[in-house]
N, C-alpha and C positions, 0 to 999 in steps of 0.2 A: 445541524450536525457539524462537528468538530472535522477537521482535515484529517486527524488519528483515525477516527471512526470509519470515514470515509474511507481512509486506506484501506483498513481492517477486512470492510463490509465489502470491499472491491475484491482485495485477493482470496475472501472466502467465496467470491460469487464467481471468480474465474478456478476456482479448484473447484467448484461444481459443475463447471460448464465444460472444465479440462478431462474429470474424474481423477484430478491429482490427490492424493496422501499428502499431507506435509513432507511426509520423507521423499515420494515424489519430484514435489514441488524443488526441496531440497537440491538433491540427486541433480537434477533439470536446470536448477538456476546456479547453484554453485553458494546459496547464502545457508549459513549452517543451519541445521534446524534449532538452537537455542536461540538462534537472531529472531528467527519464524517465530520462535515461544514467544519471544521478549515482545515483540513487536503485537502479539495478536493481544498479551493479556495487559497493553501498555507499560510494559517497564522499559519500554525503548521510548520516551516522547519523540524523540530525534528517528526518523526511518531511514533519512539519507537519500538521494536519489541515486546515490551510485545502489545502493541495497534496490529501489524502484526500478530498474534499470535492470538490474540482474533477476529480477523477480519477473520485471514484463519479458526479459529475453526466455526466460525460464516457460512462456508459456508461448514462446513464439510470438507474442507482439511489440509494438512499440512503445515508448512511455505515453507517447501522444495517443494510441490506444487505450493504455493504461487509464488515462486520464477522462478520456472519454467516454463518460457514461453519465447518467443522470444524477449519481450519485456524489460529484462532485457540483452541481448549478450552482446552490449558495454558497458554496465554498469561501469562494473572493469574498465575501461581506463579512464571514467572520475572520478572517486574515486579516482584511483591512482595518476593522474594529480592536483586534490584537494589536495590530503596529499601531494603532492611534493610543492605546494605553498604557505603550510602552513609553511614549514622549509625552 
């Protein structure tokens, strides 16, 4: 799984756990809801962590929560794989 997907798959798994709406989620974190659009159906590659950041504040936890969950394990291996094919 790609880091995009993972975001993705994260902030849909915490607005099920939340009972957040997008507009909710919105409302709560302060990121508009076209960024939400962009970012769920990929037309944001870039999320930002200030956007992560206001998005975990949005549901009361911290990035470092944010972060943890299963869903990001292999993460690191395709990041690392990315920077090695950029050089």
């Amino acid at each position: 799984m790609k880091l995009e997907d993972a975001v993705i798959a994260r902030i849909e798994e915490l607005k099920g756990i939340h009972g957040y709406t997008q507009y909710r989620l919105s409302e709560e974190s302060g990121v508009p809801q076209t960024t939400l659009i962009s970012i769920k159906r990929k037309r944001s590659k870039d999320v930002g962590i200030s956007n992560i950041w206001k998005i975990s504040s949005g549901f009361g936890i911290t990035v470092i929560d944010f972060f943890s969950s299963p869903l990001f394990e292999n993460i690191e291996q395709d990041i690392i794989k990315n920077i090695s094919e950029i050089k």
